[in-house]
C-alpha positions in Angstrom: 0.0 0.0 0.0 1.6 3.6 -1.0 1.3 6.1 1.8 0.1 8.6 -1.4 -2.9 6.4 -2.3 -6.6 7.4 -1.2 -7.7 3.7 -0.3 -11.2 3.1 0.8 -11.7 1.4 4.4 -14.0 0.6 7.2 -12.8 0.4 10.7 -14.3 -1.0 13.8 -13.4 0.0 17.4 -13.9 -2.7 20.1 -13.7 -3.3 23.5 -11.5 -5.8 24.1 -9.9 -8.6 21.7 -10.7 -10.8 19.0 -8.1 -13.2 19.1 -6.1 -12.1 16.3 -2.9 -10.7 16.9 -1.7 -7.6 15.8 -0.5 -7.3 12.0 -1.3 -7.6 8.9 -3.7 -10.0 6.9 -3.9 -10.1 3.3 -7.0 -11.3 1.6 -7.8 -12.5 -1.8 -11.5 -13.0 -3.7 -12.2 -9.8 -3.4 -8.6 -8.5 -2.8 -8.8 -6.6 0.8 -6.3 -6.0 3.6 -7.1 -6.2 7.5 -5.2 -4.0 9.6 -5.3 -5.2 13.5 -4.2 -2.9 16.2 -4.6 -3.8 19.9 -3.9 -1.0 22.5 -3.4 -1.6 26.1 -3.5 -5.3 26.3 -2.2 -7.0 29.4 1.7 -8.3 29.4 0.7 -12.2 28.8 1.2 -14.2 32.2 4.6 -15.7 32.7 4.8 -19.3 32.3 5.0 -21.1 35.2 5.3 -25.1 36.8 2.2 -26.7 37.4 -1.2 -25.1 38.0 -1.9 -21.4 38.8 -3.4 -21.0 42.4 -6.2 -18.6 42.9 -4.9 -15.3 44.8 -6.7 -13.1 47.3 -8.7 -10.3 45.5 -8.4 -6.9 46.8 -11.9 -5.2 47.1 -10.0 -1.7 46.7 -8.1 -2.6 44.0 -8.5 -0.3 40.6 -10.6 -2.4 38.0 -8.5 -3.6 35.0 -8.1 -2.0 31.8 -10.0 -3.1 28.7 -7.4 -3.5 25.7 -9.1 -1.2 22.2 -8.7 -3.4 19.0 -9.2 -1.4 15.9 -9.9 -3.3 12.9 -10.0 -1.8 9.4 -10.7 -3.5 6.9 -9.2 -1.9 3.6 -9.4 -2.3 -0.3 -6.3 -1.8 -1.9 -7.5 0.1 -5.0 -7.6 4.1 -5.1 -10.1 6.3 -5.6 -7.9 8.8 -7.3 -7.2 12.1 -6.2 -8.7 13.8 -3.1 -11.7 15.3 -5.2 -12.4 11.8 -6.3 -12.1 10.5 -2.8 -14.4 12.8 -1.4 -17.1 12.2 -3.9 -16.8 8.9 -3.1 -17.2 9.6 0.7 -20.2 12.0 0.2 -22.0 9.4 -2.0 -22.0 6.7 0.7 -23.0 9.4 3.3 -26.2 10.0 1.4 -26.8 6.6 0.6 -28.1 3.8 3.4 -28.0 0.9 0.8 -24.6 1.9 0.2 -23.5 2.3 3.7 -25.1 -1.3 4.3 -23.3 -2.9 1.6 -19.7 -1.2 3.3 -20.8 -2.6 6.6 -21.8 -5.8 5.1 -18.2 -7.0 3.0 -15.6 -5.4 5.5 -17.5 -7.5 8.2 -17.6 -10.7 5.8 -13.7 -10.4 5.4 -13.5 -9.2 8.8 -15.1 -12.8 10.3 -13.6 -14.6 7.7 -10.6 -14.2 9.5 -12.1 -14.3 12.8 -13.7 -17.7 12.1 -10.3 -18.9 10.7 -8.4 -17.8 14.5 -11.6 -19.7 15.9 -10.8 -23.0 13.8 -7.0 -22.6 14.8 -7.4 -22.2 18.5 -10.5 -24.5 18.7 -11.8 -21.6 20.6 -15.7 -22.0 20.4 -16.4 -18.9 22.6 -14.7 -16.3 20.4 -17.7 -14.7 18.8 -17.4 -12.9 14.7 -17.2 -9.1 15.3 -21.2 -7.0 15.1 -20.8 -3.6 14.0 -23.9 -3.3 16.5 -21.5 -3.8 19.3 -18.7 -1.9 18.2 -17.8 1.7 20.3 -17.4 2.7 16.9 -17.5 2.4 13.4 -16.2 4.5 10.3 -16.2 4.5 6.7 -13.4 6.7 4.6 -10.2 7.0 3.1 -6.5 7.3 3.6 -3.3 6.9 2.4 -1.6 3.2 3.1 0.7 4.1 5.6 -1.7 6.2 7.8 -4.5 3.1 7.8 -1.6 0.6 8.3 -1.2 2.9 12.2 -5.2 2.9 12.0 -5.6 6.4 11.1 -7.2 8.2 8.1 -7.4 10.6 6.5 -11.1 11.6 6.5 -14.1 9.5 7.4 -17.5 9.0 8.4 -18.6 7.7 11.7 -21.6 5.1 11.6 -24.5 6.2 14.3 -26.1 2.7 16.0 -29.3 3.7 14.9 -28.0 2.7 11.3 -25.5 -0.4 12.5 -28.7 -2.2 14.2 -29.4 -5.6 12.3 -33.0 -6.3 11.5 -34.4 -8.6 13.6 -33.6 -7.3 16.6 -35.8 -8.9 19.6 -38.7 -6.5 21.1 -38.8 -5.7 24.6 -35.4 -8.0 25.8 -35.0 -6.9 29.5 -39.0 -8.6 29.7 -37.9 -11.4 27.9 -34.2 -12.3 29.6 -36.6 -11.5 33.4 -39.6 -14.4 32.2 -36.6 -17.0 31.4 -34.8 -16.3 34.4 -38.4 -16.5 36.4 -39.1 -19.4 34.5 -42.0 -18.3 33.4 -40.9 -18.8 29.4 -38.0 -20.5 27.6 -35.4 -19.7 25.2 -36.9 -22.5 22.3 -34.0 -24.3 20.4 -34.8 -23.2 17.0 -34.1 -20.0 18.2 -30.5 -20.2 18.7 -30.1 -22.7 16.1 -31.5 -19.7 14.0 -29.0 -17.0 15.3 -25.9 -19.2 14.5 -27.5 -20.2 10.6 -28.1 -16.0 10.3 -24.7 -15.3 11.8 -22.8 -17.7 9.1 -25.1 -16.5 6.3 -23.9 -12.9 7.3 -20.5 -13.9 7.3 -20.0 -15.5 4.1 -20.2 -18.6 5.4 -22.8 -20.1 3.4 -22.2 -24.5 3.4 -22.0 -23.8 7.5 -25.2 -21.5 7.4 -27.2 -24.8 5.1 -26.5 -26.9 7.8 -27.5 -25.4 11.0 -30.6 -24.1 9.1 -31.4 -27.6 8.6 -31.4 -28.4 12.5 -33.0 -24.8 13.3 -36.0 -26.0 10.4 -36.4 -28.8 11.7 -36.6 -27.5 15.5 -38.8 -24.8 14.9 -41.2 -26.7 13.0 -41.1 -29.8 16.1 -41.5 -25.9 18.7 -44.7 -25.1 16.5 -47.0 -25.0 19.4 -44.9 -22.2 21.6 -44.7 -20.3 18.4 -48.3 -20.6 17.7 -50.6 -17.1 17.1 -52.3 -14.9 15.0 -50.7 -14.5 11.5 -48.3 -17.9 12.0 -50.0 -20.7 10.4 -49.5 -19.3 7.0 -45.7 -18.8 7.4 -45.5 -22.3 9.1 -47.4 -24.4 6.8 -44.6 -22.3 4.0 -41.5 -23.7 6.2 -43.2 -27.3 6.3 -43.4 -27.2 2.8 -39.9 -25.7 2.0 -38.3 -28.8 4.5 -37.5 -30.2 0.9 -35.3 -27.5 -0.6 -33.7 -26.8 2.8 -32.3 -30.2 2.9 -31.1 -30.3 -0.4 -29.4 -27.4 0.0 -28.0 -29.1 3.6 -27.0 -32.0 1.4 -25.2 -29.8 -1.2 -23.1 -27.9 1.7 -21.5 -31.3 3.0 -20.1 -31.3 -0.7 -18.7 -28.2 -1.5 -19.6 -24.9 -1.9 -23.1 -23.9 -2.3 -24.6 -22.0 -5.6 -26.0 -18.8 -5.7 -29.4 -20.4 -6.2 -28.8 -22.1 -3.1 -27.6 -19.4 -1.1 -30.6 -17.8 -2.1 -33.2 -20.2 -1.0 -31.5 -20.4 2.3 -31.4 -17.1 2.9 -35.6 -17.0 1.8 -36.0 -19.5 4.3 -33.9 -18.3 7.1 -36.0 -15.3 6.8 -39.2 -16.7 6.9 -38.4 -18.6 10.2 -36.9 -15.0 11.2 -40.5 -13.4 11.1 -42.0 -16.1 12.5 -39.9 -15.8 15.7 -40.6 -12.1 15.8 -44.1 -11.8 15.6 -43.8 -15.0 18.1 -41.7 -12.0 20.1 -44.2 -9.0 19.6 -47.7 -10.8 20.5 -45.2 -11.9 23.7 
């Protein structure tokens, strides 16, 4: 990357770590870079013989730190001169689709290489990146060596408001009190759902397939806690799209899916989406 170019980025401030270490990591298929900075991590333990004992805590001690990761997520391609830059920046300012779409690759490329630290480490608890839970997030342009330090040279920053995904669950502090009160429970489709949208959204389309499968399937066995006003349509249209969704489950344990099939998954996925959150507003 030359320090003179006007490259195109999106950065996301987190709380905390990822996993990856700091550096560089060069993608290809669309041709991106990933620039991780971690500030104010902790010096890593020193290795010792045996087993770590537990220490006394100190009620008066200052709380830890929280380590900042930055990630940008960069194409290596310039938009030409500053005039051309800023054109560029002012068009996506004015334009949600276009903000979306941003949002949408830099945190596919971003997860891919999440999801590839979380196959390494065999780490099931590192979770792919949500611009919904970032401090912040920005969209711009800078030279090379400016983004490789994680600066820019001019950007937007990304309000919640427009980061939130759709589908976001109605009244939660309500719903996390009646599971804890045991008055309702968290069905199974439900989560199998998340984990089939959370692949989808990453790229991951074979792994999506195959927990939408399972979620189908759950749902469809959970039919009587989802049941109410407006749901036996949608229901009888996941009953009768069981067919395709296993075919496209059966297709993912070969190879890559087609974009046919990444389609109809991502039809049905939304289906059973809707029927989980009208399930959510009638309570």
């Amino acid at each position: 990357m030359s320090g003179q170019d006007r490259l195109p980025f999106v950065q996301f401030e987190l709380a905390g770590t990822v996993g990856l270490e700091q550096g560089r990591y060069l993608g290809r298929d669309p041709e991106r870079v990933l620039v991780v900075i971690v500030a104010g991590a902790p010096a890593p333990p020193r290795r010792r013989l045996g087993r770590a004992k537990p220490t006394d805590a100190d009620p008066a001690a200052e709380p830890p730190t929280v380590p900042l990761t930055t990630l940008t997520a960069i194409r290596p391609r310039s938009l030409g001169d500053r005039a051309a830059a800023e054109s560029w920046l002012a068009r996506v300012r004015d334009d949600p689709e276009a903000i979306g779409a941003e949002l949408a690759e830099a945190l596919a490329f971003v997860n891919g290489a999440v999801h590839a630290h979380r196959a390494a480490v065999l780490d099931p608890d590192l979770a792919d990146v949500s611009a919904a839970h970032a401090l912040a997030v920005r969209i711009g342009f800078g030279g090379g060596e400016q983004l490789a330090d994680g600066r820019f040279a001019e950007a937007i920053e990304i309000p919640h408001s427009t980061r939130r995904r759709r589908g976001e669950m109605l009244r939660p502090q309500e719903r996390v009190a009646a599971v804890l009160g045991g008055r309702e429970a968290v069905t199974a489709c439900e989560l199998l759902l998340l984990r089939a949208r959370a692949d989808l959204d990453a790229g991951r389309g074979r792994e999506s397939a195959l927990q939408l499968r399972v979620g189908l399937e759950a749902l469809l066995a959970e039919r009587d806690a989802l049941a109410g006003p407006g749901q036996d349509e949608d229901l009888t249209a996941l009953a009768e799209r069981r067919a395709i969704t296993g075919e496209a489950a059966n297709a993912a344990l070969g190879g890559e899916l087609s974009d046919q099939r990444i389609a109809e998954v991502a039809d049905t996925l939304r289906l059973c989406e809707r029927v989980l959150r009208r399930r959510r507003a009638l309570g």
